[in-house]
C-alpha positions in Angstrom: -9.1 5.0 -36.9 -4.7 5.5 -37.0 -4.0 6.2 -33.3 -0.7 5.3 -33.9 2.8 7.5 -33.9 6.2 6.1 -34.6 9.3 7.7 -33.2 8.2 10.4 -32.7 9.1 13.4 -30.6 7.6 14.1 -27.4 5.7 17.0 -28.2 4.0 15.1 -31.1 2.9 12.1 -28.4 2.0 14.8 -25.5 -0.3 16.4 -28.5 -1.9 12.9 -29.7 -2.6 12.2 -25.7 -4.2 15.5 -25.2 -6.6 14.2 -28.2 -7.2 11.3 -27.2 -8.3 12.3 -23.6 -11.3 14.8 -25.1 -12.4 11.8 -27.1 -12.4 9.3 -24.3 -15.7 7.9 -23.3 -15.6 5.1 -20.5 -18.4 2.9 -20.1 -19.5 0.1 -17.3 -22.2 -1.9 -18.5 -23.7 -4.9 -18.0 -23.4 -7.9 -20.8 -27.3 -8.2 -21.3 -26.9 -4.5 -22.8 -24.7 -4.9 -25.2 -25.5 -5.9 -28.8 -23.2 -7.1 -31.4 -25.2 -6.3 -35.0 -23.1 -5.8 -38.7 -20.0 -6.2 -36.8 -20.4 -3.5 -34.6 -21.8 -3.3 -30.8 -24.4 -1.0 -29.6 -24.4 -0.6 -25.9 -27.9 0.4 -24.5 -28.9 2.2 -21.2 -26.0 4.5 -20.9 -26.9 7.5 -18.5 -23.6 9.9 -19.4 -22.9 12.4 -17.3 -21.2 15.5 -18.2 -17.2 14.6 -18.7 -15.0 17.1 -16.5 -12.9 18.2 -19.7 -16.0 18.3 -21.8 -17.5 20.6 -19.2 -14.7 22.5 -18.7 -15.2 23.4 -22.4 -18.8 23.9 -21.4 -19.8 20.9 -23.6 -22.7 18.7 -23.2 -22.4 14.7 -23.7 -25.3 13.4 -25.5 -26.9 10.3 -23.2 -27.5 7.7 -26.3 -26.7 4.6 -27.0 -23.4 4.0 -28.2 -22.6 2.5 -31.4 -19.1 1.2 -31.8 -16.9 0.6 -34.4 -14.5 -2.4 -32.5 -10.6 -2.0 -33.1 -9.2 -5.7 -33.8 -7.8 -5.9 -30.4 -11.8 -5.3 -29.1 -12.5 -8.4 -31.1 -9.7 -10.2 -29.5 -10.8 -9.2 -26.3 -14.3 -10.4 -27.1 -13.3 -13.6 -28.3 -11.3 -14.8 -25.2 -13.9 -13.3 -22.6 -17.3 -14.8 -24.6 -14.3 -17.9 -24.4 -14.8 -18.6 -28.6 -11.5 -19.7 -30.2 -9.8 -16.7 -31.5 -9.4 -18.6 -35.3 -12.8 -19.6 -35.0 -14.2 -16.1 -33.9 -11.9 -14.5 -36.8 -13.9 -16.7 -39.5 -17.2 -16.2 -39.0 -16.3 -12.2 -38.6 -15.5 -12.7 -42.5 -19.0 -14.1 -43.1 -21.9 -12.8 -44.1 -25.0 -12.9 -42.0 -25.1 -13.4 -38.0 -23.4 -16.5 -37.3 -21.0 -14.6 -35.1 -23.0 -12.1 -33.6 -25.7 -14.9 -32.9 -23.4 -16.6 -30.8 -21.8 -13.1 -28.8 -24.9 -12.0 -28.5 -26.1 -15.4 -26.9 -22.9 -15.4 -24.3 -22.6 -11.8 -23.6 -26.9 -12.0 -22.6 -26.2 -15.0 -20.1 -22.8 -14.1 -18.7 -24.2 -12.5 -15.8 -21.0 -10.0 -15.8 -20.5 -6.2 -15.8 -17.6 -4.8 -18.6 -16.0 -1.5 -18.7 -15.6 -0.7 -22.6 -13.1 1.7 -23.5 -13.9 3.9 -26.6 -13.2 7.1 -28.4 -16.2 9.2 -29.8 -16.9 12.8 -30.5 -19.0 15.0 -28.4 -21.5 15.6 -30.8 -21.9 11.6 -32.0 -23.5 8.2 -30.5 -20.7 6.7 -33.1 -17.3 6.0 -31.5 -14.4 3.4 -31.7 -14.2 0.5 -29.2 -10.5 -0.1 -28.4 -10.8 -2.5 -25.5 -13.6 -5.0 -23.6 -11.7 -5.6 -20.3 -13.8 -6.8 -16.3 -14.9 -4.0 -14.3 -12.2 -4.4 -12.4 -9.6 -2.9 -14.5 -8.2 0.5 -13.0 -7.3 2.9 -15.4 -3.8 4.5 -15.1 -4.0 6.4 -18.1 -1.0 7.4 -20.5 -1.3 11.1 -20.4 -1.0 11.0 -16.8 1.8 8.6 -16.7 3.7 10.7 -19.2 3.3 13.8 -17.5 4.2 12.2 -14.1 7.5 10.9 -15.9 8.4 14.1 -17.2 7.7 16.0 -14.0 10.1 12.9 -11.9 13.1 13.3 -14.7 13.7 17.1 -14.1 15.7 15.9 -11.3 18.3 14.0 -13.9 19.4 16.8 -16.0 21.5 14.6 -18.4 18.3 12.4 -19.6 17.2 12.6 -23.4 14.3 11.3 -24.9 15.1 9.2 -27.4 11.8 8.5 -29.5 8.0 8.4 -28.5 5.6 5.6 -29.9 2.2 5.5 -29.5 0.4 1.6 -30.7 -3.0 0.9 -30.6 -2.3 -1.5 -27.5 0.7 0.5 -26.0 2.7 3.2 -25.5 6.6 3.3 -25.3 8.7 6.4 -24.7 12.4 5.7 -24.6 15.1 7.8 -22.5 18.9 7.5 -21.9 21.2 9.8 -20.5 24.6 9.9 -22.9 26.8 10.8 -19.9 26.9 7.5 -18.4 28.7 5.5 -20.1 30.0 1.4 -19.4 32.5 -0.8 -21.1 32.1 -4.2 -22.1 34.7 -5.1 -24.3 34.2 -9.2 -23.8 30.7 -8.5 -24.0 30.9 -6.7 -28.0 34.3 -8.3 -29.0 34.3 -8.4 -32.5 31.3 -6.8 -33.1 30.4 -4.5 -35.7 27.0 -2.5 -36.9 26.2 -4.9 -39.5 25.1 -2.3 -42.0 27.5 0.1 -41.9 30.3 -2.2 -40.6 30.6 0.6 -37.8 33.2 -0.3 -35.3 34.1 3.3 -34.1 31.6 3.2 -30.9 34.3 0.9 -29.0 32.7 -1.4 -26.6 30.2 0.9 -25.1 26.9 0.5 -23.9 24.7 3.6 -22.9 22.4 3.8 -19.4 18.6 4.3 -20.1 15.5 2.7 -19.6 11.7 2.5 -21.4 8.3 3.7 -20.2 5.2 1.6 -21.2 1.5 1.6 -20.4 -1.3 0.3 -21.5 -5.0 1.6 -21.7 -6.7 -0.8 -23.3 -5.3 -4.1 -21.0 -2.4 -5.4 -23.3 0.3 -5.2 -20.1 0.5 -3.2 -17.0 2.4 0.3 -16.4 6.4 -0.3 -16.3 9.5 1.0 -16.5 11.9 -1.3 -18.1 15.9 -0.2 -17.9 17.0 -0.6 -21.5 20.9 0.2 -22.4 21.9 1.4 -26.0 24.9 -0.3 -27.6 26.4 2.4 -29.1 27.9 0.7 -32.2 24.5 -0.1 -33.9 21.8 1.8 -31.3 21.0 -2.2 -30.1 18.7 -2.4 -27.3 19.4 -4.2 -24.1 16.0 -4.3 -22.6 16.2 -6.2 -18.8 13.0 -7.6 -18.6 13.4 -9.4 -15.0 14.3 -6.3 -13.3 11.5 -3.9 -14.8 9.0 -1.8 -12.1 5.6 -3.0 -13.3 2.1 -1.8 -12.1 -0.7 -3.5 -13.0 -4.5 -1.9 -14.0 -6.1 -4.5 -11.5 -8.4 -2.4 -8.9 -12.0 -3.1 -7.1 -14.9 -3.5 -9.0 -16.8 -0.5 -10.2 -20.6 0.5 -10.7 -22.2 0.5 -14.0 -23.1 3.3 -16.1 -20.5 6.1 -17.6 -17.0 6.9 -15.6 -16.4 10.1 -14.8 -12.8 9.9 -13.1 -12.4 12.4 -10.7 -8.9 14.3 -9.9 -9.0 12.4 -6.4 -8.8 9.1 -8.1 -6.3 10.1 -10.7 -4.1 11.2 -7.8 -4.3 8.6 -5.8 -3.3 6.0 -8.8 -0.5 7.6 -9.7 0.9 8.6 -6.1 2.8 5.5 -5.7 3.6 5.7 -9.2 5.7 8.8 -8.6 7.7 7.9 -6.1 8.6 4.3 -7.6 9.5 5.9 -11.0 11.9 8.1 -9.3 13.8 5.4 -7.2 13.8 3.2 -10.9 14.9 6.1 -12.8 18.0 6.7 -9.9 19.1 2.9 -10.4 18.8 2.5 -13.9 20.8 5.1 -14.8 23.3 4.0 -12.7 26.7 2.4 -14.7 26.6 0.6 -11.0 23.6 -1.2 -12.5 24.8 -1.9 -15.7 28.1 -3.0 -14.7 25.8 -5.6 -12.9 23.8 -6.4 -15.9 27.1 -7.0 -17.9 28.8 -9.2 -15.0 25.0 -11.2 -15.3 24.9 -11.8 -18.9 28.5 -12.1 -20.6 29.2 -15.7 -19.1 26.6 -17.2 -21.2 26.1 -14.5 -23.8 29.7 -15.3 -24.9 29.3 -18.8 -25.5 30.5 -19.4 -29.3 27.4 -22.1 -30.9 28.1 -25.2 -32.5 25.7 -24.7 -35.3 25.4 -21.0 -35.8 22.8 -20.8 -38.3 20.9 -23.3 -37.5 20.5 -21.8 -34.3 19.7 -18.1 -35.9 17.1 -19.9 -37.9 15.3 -22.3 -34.6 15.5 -18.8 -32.7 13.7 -16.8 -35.4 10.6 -19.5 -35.8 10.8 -19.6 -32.0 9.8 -15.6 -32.0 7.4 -16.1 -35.0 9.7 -14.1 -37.2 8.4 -14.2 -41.4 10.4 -15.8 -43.9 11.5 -12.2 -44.9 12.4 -11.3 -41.2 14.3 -14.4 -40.6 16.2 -13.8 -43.9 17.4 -10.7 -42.8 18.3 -12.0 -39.2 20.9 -14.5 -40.8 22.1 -11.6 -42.9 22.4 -9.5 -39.8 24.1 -12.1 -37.9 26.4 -12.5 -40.7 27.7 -9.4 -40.8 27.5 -8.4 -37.0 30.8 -10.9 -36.5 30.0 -12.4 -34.0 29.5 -16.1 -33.9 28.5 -16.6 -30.3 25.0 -16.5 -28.3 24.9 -12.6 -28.4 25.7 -12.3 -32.0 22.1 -14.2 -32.6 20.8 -11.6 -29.7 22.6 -8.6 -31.9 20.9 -9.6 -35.3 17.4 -9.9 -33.2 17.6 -6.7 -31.8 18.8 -5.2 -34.9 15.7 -6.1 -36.3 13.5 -4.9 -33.5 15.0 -1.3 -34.2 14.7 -2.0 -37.5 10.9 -2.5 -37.9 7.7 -0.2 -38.6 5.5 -1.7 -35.9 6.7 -0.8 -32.0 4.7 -3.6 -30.4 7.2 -5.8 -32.3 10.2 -3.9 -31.4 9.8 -3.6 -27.8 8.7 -7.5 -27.7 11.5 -8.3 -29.4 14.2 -6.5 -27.5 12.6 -8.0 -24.4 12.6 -11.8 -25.8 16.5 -11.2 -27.6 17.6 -10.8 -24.0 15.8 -13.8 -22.3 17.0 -16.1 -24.8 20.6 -15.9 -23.8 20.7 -18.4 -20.7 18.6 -20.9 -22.8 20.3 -20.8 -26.1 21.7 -24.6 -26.1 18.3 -25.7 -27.3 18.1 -23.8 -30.2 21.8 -24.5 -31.2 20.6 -28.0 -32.9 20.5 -29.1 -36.0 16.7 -30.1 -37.1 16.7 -33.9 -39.0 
């Protein structure tokens, strides 16, 4: 099942979520009633009420069992709460017979725990997806309601663009900036150019904006990360440590299908709003990224003693493939400059680079934090 979109426009992702919220069907079930079988789990007892948007539509929800196709993040989840090594759970998955569902079966009967299990299915069908296995303490803030909160907070900031929408299976990202506000760092980008078009036109410019990110399915909390654009090669400058994070951590809920109420929707994104609005207001701010600059050229401007040795320790550091390192050095080559940020560029140049937009974002996010703790990949390896 593709949920995904990639850079997208935000009409495309607000359609995809509107989807996604008629197929969503929310379980809280104890692990004694769940049954892994052929690679897929059947989850027994469910008493479903009547989903508000279903009946809105005047829709009836069958009350079966469920039987779920798992995404392989479900499995992953599986694996680390049933506590069976992830390498270990992924081989017997491949073999034939019940070796692994023996064995989940066996810990998910004497765990003694309720799980909420998030899945998609269609009205009319007991079949659905599983996308995520998480405690029954995780509180939903759910990504249509984020976005939509978002949007409603940024009509205040008439200047904002949306730069591209993604939607993973784990995440998703929606990037804005705002072109007017503009900052200089010319010791920050000296020598510097787009390392594919040899582009140095842009100056020394970086451009204010910042990412929204949420999670449904437990890989990361809500946040808003500020995240400037270098101009010269659309680089970006993703500051982690400062980021307004929320995350999906709540009481403990009864068993049996969720019906969410607009009360409890409300009341999780209250806070929400007002914190995106004061995050918005500072990291649009050139105030703030006059900051950021002042924070990171000291180090980031360091020239390396073995420059691409250092590219290389870097890009096994982030797991990079022999492929993806190759074309780091070649970025770094071409990017001109033989300091800590010119391995940061040819990371980050990557990130944008890429199909997948988990790897993107966790990219841009590692680049950055590598800057203050570069001397120990500037080594040569004996």
């Amino acid at each position: 099942m593709d949920n995904t979109i990639r850079n997208s426009k935000i009409d495309d992702l607000v359609h995809a979520l509107q989807e996604q919220k008629l197929k969503k069907y929310d379980v809280i079930t104890p692990g004694k009633d769940i049954v892994m079988m052929d690679g897929k789990f059947i989850i027994d007892g469910i008493e479903a009420e009547p989903n508000k948007l279903f009946a809105d539509l005047q829709i009836d929800v069958p009350a079966e069992s469920l039987i779920l196709t798992p995404s392989e993040y479900f499995h992953g989840q599986m694996a680390e709460k049933m506590q069976i090594p992830k390498n270990y759970y992924d081989k017997c998955l491949i073999q034939k017979g019940n070796l692994l569902s023996d064995q989940v079966n066996y810990w998910l009967k004497n765990s003694g725990k309720n799980y909420m299990i998030r899945s998609f299915k269609d009205v009319d069908s007991p079949n659905g997806y599983a996308r995520a296995f998480l405690s029954d303490r995780f509180k939903t803030i759910d990504n249509f309601d984020i976005l939509i909160t978002a949007l409603d907070e940024i009509k205040n900031f008439p200047n904002i663009q949306i730069e591209a929408c993604d939607l993973s299976e784990t995440k998703m990202y929606v990037r804005f900036f705002d072109p007017t506000i503009e900052v200089s760092a010319p010791e920050l980008l000296k020598n510097y150019r787009n390392p594919q078009t040899g582009n140095t036109d842009s100056g020394n410019t970086i451009i204010s904006g910042f990412t929204l990110t949420n999670s449904e399915v437990g890989a990361g909390g809500f946040s808003i990360s500020p995240r400037g654009i270098i101009l010269a090669c659309s680089n970006g400058m993703t500051q982690k440590q400062d980021q307004l994070r929320r995350v999906h951590l709540g009481e403990k809920q009864d068993t049996g299908f969720i019906q969410w109420s607009d009360e409890t929707d409300i009341q999780n994104l209250r806070l929400i709003q007002s914190q995106t609005k004061d995050a918005i207001r500072t990291f649009l701010s050139p105030e703030y990224w006059n900051k950021v600059i002042d924070r990171i050229t000291e180090k980031a401007v360091l020239p390396l003693d073995h420059p691409l040795e250092c590219t290389k320790n870097v890009c096994k550091s982030l797991s990079l493939s022999d492929k993806q390192t190759e074309n780091v050095l070649n970025y770094f080559m071409d990017g001109g400059q033989r300091n800590r940020f010119g391995v940061v560029q040819a990371v980050t140049f990557l990130a944008h680079e890429t199909e997948n937009s988990d790897l993107q974002y966790s990219l841009e996010e590692q680049a950055m934090e590598l800057i203050p703790v570069m001397d120990k990949y500037d080594i040569v390896n004996k």
